[in-house]
C-alpha positions as CSV (number, residue, x, y, z in Angstrom):
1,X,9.5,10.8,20.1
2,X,9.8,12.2,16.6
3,X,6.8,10.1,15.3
4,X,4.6,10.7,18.3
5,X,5.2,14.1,18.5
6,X,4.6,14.5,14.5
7,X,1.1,12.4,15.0
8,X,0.3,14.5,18.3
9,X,0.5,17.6,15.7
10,X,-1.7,15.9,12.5
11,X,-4.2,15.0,15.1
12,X,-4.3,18.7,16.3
13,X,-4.4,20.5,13.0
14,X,-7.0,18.1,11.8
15,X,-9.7,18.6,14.5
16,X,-8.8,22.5,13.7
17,X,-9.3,21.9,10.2
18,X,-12.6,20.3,10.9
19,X,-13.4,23.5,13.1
20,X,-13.1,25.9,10.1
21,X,-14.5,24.1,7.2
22,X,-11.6,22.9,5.1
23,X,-9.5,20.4,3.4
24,X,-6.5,19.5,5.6
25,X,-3.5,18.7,3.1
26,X,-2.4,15.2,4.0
27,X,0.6,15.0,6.3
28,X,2.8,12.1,7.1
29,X,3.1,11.1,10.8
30,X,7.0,12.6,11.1
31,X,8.2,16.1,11.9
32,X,9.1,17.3,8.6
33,X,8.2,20.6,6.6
34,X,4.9,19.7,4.8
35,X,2.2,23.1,4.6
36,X,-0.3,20.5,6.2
37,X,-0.9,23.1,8.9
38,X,-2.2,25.5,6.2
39,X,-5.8,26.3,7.4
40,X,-8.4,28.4,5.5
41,X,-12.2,28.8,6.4
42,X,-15.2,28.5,4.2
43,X,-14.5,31.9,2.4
44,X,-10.6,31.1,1.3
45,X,-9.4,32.9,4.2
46,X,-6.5,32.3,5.7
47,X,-6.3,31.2,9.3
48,X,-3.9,30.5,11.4
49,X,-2.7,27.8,13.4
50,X,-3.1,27.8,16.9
51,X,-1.7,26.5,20.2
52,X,1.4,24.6,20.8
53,X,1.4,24.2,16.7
54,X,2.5,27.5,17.1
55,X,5.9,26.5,18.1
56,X,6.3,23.2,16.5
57,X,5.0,24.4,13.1
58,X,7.1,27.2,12.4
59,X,7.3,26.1,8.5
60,X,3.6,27.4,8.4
61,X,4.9,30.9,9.6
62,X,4.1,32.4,6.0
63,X,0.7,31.4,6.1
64,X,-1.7,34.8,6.5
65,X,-3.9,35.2,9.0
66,X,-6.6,37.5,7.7
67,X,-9.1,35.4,9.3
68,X,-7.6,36.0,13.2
69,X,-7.5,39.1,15.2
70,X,-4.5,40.1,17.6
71,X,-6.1,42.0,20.0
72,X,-4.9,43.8,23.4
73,X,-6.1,44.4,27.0
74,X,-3.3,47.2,28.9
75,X,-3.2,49.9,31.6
76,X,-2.6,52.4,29.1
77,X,-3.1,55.9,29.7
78,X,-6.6,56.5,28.3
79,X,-6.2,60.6,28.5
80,X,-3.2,60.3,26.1
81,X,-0.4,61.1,29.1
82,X,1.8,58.7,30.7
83,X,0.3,57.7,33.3
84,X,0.0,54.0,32.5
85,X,-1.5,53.0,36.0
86,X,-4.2,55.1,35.6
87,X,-5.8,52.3,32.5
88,X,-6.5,49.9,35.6
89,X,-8.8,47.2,35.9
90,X,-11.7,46.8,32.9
91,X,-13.6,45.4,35.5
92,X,-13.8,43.3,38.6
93,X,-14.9,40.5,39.7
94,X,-15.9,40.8,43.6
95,X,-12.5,42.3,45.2
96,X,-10.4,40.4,42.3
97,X,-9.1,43.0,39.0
98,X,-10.1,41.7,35.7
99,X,-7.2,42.8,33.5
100,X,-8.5,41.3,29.8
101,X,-11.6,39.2,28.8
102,X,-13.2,37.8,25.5
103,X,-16.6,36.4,24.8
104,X,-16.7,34.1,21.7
105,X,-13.1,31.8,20.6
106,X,-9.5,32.7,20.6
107,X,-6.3,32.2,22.3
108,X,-4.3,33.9,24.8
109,X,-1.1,34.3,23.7
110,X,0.8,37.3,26.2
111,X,0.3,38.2,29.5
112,X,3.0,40.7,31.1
113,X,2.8,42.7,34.6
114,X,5.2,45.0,36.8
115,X,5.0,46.5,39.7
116,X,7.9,47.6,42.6
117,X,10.6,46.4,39.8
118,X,9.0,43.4,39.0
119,X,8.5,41.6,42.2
120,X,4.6,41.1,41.7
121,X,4.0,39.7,44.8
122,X,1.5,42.3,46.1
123,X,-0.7,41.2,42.8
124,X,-1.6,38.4,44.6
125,X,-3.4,35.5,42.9
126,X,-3.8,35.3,39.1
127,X,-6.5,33.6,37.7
128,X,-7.3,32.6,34.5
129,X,-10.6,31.1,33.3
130,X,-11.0,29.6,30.6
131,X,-14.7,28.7,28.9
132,X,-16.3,29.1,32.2
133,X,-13.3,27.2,34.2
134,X,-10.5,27.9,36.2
135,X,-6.7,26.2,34.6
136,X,-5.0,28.7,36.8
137,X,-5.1,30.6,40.4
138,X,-1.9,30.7,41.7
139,X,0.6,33.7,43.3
140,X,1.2,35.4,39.9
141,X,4.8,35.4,41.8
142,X,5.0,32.0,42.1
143,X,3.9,31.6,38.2
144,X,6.4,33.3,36.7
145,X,9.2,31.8,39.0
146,X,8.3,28.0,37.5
147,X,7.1,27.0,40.5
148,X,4.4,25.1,39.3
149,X,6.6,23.5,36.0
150,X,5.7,22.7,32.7
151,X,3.8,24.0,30.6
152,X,4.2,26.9,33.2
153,X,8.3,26.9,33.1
154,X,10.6,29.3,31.5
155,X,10.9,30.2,28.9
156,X,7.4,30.4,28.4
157,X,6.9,31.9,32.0
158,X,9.8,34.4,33.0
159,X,10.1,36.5,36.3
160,X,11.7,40.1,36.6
161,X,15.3,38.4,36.9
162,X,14.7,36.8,33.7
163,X,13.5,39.6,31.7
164,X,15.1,42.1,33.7
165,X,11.8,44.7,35.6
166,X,8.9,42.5,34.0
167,X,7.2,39.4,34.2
168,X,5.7,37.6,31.5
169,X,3.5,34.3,30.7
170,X,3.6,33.3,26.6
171,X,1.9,29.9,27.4
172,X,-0.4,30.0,24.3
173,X,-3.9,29.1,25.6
174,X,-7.0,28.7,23.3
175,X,-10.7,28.8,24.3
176,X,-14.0,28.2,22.8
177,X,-16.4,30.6,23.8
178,X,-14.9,32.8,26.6
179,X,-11.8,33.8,29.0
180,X,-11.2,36.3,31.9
181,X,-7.8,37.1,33.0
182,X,-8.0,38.6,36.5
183,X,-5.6,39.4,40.0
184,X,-6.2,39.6,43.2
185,X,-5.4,43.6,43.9
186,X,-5.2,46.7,41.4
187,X,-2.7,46.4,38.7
188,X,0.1,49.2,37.8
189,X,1.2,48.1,34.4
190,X,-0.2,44.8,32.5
191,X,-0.7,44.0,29.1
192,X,-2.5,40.9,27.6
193,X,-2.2,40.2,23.6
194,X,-4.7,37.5,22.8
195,X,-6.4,36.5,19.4
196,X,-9.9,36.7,18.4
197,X,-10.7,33.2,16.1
198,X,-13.5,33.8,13.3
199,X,-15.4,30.5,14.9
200,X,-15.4,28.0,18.0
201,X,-16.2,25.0,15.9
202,X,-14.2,22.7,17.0
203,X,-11.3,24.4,18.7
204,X,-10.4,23.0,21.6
205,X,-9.7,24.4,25.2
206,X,-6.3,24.7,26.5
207,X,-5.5,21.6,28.5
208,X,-2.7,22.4,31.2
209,X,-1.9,18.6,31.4
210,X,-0.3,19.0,28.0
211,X,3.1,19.9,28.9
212,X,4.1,20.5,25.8
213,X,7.7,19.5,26.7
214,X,8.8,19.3,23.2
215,X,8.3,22.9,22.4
216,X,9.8,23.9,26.0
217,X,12.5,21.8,24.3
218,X,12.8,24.0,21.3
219,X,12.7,27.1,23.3
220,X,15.4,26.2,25.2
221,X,17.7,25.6,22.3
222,X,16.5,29.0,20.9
223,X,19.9,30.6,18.6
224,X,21.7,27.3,18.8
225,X,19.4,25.5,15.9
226,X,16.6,25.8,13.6
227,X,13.2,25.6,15.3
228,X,11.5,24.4,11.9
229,X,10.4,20.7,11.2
230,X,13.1,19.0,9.3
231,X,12.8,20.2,5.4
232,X,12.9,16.8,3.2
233,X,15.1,17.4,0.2
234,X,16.7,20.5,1.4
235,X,20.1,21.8,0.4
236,X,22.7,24.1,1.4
237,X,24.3,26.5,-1.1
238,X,28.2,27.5,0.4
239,X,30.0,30.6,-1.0
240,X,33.2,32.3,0.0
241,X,32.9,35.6,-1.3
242,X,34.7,39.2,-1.9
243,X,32.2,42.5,-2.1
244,X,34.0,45.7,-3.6
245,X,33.2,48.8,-1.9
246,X,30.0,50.5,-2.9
247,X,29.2,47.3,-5.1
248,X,26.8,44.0,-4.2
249,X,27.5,40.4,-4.9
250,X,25.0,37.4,-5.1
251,X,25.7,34.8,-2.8
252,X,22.7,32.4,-3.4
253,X,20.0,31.6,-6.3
254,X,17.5,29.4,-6.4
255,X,14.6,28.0,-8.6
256,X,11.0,27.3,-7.4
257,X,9.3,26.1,-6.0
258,X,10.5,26.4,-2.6
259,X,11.5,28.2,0.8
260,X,14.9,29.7,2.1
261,X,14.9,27.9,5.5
262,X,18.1,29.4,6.5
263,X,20.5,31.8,6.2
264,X,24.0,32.2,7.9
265,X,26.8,34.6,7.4
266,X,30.4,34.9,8.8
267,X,32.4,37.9,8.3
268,X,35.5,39.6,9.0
269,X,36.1,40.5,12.5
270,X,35.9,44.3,12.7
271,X,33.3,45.2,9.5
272,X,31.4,47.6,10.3
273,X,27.8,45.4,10.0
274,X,25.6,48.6,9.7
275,X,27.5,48.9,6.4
276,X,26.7,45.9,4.6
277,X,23.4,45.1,3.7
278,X,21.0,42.1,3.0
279,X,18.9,42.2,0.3
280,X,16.2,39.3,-1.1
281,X,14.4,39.0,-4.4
282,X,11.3,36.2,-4.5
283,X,9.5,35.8,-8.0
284,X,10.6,39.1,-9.6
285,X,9.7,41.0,-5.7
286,X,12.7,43.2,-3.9
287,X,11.6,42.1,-0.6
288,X,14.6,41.9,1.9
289,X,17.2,45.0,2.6
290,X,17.9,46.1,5.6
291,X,21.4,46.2,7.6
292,X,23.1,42.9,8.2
293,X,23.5,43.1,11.8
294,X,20.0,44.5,12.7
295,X,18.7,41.8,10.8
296,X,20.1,39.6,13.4
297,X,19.0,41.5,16.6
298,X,23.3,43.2,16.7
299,X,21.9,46.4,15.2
300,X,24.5,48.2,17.2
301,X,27.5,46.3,16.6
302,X,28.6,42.3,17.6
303,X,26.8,40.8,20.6
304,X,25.5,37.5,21.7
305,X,21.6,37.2,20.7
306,X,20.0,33.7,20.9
307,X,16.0,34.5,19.8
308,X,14.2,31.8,18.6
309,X,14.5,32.7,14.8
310,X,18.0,34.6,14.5
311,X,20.7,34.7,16.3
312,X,24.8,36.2,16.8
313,X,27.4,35.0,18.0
314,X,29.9,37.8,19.0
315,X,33.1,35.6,18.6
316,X,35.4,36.1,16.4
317,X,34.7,34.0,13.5
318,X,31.4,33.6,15.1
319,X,28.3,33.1,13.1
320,X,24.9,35.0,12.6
321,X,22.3,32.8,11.8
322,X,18.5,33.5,10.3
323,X,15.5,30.8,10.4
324,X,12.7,32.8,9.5
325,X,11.1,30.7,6.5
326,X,11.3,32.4,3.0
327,X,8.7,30.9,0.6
328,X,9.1,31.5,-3.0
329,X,7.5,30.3,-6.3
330,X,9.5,30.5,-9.0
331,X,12.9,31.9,-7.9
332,X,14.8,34.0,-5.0
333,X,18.3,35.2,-5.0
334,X,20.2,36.7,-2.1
335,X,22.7,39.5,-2.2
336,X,25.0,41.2,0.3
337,X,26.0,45.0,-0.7
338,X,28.4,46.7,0.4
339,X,28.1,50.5,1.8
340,X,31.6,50.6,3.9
341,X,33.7,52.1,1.4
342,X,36.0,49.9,2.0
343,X,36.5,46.2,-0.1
344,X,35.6,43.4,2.5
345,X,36.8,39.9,1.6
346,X,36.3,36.4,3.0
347,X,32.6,36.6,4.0
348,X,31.7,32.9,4.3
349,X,27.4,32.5,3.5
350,X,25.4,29.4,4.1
351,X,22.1,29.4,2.3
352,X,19.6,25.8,3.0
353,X,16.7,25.8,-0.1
354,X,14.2,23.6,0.4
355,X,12.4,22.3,-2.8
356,X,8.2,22.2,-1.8
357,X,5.9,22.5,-4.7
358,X,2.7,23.7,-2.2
359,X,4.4,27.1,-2.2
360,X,3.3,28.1,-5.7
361,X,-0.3,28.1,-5.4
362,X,-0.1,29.6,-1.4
363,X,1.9,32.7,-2.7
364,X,-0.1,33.1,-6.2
365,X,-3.6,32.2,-4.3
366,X,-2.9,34.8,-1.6
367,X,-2.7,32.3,1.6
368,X,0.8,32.7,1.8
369,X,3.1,36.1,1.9
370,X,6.7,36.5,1.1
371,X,8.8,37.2,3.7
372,X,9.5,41.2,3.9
373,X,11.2,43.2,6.1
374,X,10.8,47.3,6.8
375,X,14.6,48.9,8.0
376,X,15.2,52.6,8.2
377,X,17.5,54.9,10.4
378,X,17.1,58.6,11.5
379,X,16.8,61.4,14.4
380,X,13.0,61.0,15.9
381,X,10.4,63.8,15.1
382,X,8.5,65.6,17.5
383,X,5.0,64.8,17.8
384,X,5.0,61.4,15.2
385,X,5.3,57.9,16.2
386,X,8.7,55.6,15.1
387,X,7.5,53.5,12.1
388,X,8.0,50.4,12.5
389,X,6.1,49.2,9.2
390,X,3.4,51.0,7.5
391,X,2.1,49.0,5.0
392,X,-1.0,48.7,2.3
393,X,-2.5,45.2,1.2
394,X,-2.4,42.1,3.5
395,X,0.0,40.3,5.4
396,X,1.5,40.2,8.8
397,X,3.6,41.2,11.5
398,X,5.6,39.3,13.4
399,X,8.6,41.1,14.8
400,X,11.3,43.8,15.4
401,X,14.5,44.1,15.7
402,X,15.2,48.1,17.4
403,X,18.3,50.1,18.1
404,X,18.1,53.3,20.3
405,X,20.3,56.1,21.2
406,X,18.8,58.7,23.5
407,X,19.6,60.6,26.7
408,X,19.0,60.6,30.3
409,X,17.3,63.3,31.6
410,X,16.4,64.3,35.2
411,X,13.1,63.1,36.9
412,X,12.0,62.4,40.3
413,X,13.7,58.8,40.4
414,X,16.8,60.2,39.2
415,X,17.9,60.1,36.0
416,X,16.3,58.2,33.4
417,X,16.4,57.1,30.0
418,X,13.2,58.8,29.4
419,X,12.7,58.5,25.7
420,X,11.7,54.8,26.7
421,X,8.6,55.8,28.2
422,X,7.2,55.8,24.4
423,X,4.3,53.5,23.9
424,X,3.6,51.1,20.9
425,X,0.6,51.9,18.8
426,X,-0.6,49.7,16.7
427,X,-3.5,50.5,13.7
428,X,-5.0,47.7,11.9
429,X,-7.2,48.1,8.4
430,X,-7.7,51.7,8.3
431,X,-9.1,52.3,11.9
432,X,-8.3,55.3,13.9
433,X,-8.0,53.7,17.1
434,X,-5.1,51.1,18.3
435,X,-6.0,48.0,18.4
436,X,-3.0,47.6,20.2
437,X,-1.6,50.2,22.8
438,X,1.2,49.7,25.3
439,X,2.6,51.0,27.8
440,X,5.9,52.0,27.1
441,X,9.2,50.8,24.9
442,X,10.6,48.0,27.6
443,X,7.4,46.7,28.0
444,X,6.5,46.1,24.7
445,X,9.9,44.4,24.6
446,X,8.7,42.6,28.2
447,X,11.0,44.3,30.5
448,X,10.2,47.1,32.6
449,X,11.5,49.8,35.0
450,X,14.2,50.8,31.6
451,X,14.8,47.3,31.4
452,X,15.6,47.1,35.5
453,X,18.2,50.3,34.8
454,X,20.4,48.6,31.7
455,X,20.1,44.9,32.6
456,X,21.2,43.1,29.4
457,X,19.0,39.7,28.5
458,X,18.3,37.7,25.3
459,X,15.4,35.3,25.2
460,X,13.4,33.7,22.5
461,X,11.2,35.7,21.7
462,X,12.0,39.0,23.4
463,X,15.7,40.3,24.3
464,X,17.6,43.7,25.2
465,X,21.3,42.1,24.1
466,X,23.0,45.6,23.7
467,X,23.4,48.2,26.1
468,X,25.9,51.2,26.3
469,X,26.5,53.9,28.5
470,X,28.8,57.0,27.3
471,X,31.4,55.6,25.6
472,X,33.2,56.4,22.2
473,X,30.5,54.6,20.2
474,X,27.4,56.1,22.1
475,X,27.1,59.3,23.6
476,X,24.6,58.6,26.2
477,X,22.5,55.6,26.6
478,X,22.6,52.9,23.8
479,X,20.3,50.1,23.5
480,X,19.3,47.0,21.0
481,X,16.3,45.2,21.5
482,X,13.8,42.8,20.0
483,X,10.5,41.0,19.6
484,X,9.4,38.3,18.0
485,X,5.3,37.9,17.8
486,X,4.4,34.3,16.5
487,X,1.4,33.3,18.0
488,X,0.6,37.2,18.3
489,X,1.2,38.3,15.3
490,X,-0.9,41.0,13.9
491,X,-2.7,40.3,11.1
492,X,-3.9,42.5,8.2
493,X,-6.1,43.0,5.1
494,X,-5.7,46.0,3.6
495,X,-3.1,48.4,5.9
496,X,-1.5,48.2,8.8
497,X,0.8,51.0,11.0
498,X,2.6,50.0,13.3
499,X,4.4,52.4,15.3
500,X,6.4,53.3,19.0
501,X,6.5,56.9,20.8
502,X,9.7,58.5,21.9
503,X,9.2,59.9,25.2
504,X,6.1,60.1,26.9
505,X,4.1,61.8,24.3
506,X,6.8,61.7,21.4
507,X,8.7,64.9,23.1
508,X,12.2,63.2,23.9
509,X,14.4,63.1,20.8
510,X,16.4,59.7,20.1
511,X,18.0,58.5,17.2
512,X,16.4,55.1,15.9
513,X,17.0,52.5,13.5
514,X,14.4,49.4,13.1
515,X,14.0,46.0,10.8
516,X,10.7,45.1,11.0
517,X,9.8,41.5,9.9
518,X,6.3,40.8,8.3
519,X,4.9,38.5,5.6
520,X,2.8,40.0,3.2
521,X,1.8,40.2,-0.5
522,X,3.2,43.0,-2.9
């Protein structure tokens, strides 16, 4: 299965190749980390890959997509309230809502709805058309519950249970020349992310035979094991190591060039992980340091997160674990410093470097970005958006990992964690309008209704492991979450903001602290 599924993939990227006028860097016919899904069109630019290669090329994560746009359909409130219903349908199709469309190529990538706490039954139907023809018209209900199986199953497809007060489908679906996402009645809350492909040469339609079993396969084992293609030559750098207090110790080195393909750490039950942080170097570039736990989705202390690129294991002695891949040319170090005031010994690190010469001329050409991150912690301020990452120059988004402490506050429903109602903005290359705008803090994370009132969940790529209620560590309502966007990250080529309200017009104060993951070129 190894070999066919490795040749199923060549095939892919090569008719994709062919579609954007490039050289395809040859491949062998086995899963293992080679850049051969490195795409570029005519120009140089970067592209991405697309479709199920998504998932089973992780390795080519680094990879810019200047090239693509991530782009967004939502019920937003469009006279700048909260009033998220009011956004609607864009247009309609006899009695049916259309919810997103596109004319020219691309892929759609995220589709999420709620209504009645997430039972979407009333939605009726949803159909999706792709290049002029239906691949799906089915009870949106029924969707999300798996009742029609793969490529349709969970976790790709997830109902309000699931991802507690949402529903969401990530089954990443390409087109050629068009696609229309509609329902069968008026939509409260939706969102659709898709992205917008420079060409249609050559791309080809999403096929729902495919059932894509192997990357359902990888989903499913999300926070028990790397995702990535196996990385020929790789090896893993061990260190048991003692940080003073207010001091920082290397725990891994390496020469290029090469990529970190993973990262694990083990340490003392009871440190304080807010305390200690993580902090990378690539080629001469501080580009990594930000809080050990919120790196791996436990921002607010241990807990049990299985995403598809980090994970923790609260156990004692239990691990937390990092796949992201961390390209490099000529060298990288890792460090762990020490803020607690207080000495912490026996912290066990695993470091995996894998040797791959094609890494050099990516990062030095451009194609490639070094892996970043964006972490910083403080009270809210009234009338300005959370930060998650504002940046200059090019690169890419692809997740967050969020903790939140606000308040509940009285509203008609009772009483709510309303800072939540905040919406994700999201401002591409100098423009001054969104180019993605949600509709409120759990459903940018793919929950809804406050997450169904505190319901705990970690998926792979979207989770709300941590939740606290009033107790000696949180005064009111506590919360982690995170998201990972792969096949919708949001590209970049000269700046990029990307923020989240706090209340329904950024007029409920919280205190926040974020680690946003990107790739990007200093």
């Amino acid at each position: 299965m190894l070999v066919d599924r490795g040749f199923r993939a060549r095939a892919l990227l090569v008719r994709v190749a062919m579609a954007l006028g490039v050289a395809l860097l040859t491949a062998p016919a086995v899963a293992v980390a080679q850049p051969a899904a490195v795409l570029a069109d005519t120009a140089g630019v970067p592209a991405a890959v697309y479709g199920w290669d998504t998932y089973r090329r992780l390795d080519a994560l680094p990879y810019l997509s200047g090239a693509v746009q991530a782009q967004q359909y939502s019920s937003y409130d469009r006279s700048g309230g909260n009033k998220d219903w009011t956004g609607g349908c864009i247009d309609h199709d006899g009695p049916r809502c259309v919810v997103a469309q596109d004319d020219g190529s691309g892929e759609i990538d995220s589709i999420w709805f709620t209504i009645n706490r997430g039972d979407v039954t009333a939605l009726g139907n949803i159909r999706i058309e792709l290049d002029g023809k239906v691949i799906l018209d089915e009870p949106l209900q029924s969707v999300v519950d798996g009742a029609y199986g793969p490529p349709f199953a969970f976790p790709l497809v997830a109902n309000a249970k699931q991802s507690p007060g949402g529903v969401y489908i990530k089954v990443p679906m390409p087109y050629r020349n068009s696609m229309r996402v509609s329902v069968s009645n008026p939509v409260d809350y939706y969102h659709v992310t898709f992205r917008h492909f420079p060409n249609s040469d050559g791309v080809r339609t999403f096929d729902r035979g495919d059932l894509a079993l192997d990357v359902l396969a990888t989903l499913l084992g999300a926070g028990k094991r790397d995702p990535k293609p196996v990385a020929l030559g790789a090896r893993t750098q061990t260190r048991t190591v003692e940080v003073p207090a207010d001091n920082a110790v290397e725990i891994a080195k390496a020469a290029g060039p090469g990529s970190i393909s993973a990262l694990r750490l083990r340490l003392p039950a009871g440190t304080d992980t807010t305390g200690v942080r993580l902090q990378i170097r690539f080629d001469g570039h501080d580009m990594v340091d930000s809080p050990v736990g919120e790196f791996f989705g436990a921002g607010l202390g241990p807990v049990d997160v299985r995403s598809l690129l980090f994970s923790s294991n609260a156990e004692p002695g239990g691990w937390l674990s990092s796949w992201w891949p961390m390209p490099f040319a000529r060298d990288a170090a890792v460090t762990l410093r020490n803020n607690t005031g207080s000495p912490i010994s026996g912290i066990d690190a695993e470091v995996v470097i894998a040797p791959d010469a094609q890494w050099g001329p990516a990062l030095s050409s451009g194609q490639a970005g070094y892996f970043s991150t964006r972490s910083h912690s403080g009270p809210t301020t009234p009338g300005v958006d959370w930060p998650f990452a504002t940046m200059t120059g090019t690169g890419k988004f692809v997740g967050v990992s969020h903790a939140m402490s606000g308040r509940h506050v009285d509203t008609a429903m009772g009483k709510d964690a309303v800072f939540m109602e905040g919406d994700e903005k999201v401002y591409v290359d100098g423009s001054t309008t969104p180019q993605l705008h949600g509709t409120g803090t759990e459903d940018f994370y793919e929950g809804g209704w406050f997450f169904d009132y505190g319901k705990r969940y970690t998926l792979p790529l979207t989770g709300q492991p941590t939740v606290r209620m009033t107790d000696d560590r949180c005064p009111d309502y506590c919360a982690t979450a995170y998201r990972l966007m792969l096949a919708d990250a949001v590209g970049y080529r000269s700046s990029l903001r990307f923020g989240i309200e706090h209340g329904p017009v950024n007029d409920e104060q919280a205190d926040y602290s974020s680690t946003a993951f990107l790739y990007t070129q200093p």
